[in-house]
N, C-alpha and C positions, 0 to 999 in steps of 0.2 A: 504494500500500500504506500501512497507516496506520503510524502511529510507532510502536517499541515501545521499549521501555528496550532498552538494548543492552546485549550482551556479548559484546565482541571474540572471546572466547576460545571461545564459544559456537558466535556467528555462523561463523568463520572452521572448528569441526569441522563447523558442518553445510553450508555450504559444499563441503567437501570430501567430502563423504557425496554429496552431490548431484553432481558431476563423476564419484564412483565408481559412483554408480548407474544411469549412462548407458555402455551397453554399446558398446567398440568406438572410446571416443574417450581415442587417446595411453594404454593403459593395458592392453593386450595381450587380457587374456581375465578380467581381475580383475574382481569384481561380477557374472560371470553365472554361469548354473546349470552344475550338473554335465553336464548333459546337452548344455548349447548348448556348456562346452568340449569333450565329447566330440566332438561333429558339427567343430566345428572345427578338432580334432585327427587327423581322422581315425581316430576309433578307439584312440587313445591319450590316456593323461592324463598330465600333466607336473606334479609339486608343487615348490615350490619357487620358481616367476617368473623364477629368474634374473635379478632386477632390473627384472622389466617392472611393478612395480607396490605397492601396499601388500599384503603378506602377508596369510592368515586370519587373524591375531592382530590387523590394525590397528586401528584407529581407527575409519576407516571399517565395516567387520565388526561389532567392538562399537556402534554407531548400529545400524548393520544389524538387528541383534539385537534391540537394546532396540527398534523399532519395533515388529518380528514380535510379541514379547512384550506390546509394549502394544497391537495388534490383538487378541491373544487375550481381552486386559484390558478393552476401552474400542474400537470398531473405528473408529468415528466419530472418537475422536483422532488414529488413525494414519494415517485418510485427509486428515485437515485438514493436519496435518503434511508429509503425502507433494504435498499438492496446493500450499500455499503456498509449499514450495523446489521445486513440479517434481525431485522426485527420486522417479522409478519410476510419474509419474502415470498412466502407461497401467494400471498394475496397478486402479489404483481406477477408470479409467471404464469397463474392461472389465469388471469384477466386478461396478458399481453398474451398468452399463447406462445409461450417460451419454451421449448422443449428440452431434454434433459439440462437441467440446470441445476448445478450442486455448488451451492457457495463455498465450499471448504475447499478453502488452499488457492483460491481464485484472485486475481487482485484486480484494479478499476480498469484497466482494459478489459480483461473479460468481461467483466459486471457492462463498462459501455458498452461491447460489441453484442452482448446479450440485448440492452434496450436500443440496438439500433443505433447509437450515437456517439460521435467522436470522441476520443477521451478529452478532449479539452471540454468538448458540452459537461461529458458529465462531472469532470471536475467545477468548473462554472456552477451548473446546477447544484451542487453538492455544498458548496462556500454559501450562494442565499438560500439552502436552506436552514442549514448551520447558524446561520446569521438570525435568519426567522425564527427559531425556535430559541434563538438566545435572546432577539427581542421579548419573546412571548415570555419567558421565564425571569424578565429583568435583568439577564445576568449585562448588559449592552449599556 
């Protein structure tokens, strides 16, 4: 992966965005749809966690969010985003029609040549969204 400026406080939310967004691991039923906890629950919903996780209000949620939002905005930022932390990439290769695609061991040429677009796009795309998501959280 190439170098990017860092930022601790950055990297370490989206981080945790990306371990929320993988359903199922150490984290109860946090990050999935309504419907997957329904099937889960059997038929019941539970609000609240009970401590199994970060809340609708966290951190993680508001990422959450702002992603969706900048999909409606820019979609191609929210896939570059989604594909460079492997957070929820199935949603983009399923949607784009991406065929065998395994992020493990991959770096942003592949990850661009997968969506189609130059490595410089997707590095471009990658910096506003980076930037977006760090508006969104103050950290800017």
């Amino acid at each position: 992966m190439a170098r990017r400026k860092t930022n601790n406080r950055l990297d370490t939310a989206l981080e945790m965005w990306v371990r929320w967004s993988y359903p199922g691991v150490d984290q109860g039923t946090t990050g999935r749809t309504m419907l997957a906890k329904l099937i889960d629950n059997k038929g019941e919903l539970f609000f609240g966690g009970g401590g199994q996780g970060p809340g609708a209000d966290g951190l993680e949620s508001k990422i959450e969010a702002g992603v969706y939002s900048m999909f409606v905005a820019d979609p191609l930022r929210a896939d570059v985003l989604r594909l460079e932390y492997d957070a929820a990439y199935w949603q983009v290769v399923t949607r784009r029609g991406i065929e065998d695609y395994d992020p493990r061991g991959i770096g942003q040429f592949e990850k661009a040549a997968a969506l189609g677009v130059s490595l410089r796009t997707y590095r471009s795309r990658l910096a506003e969204a980076r930037e977006t998501i760090a508006k969104l959280l103050g950290y800017l």
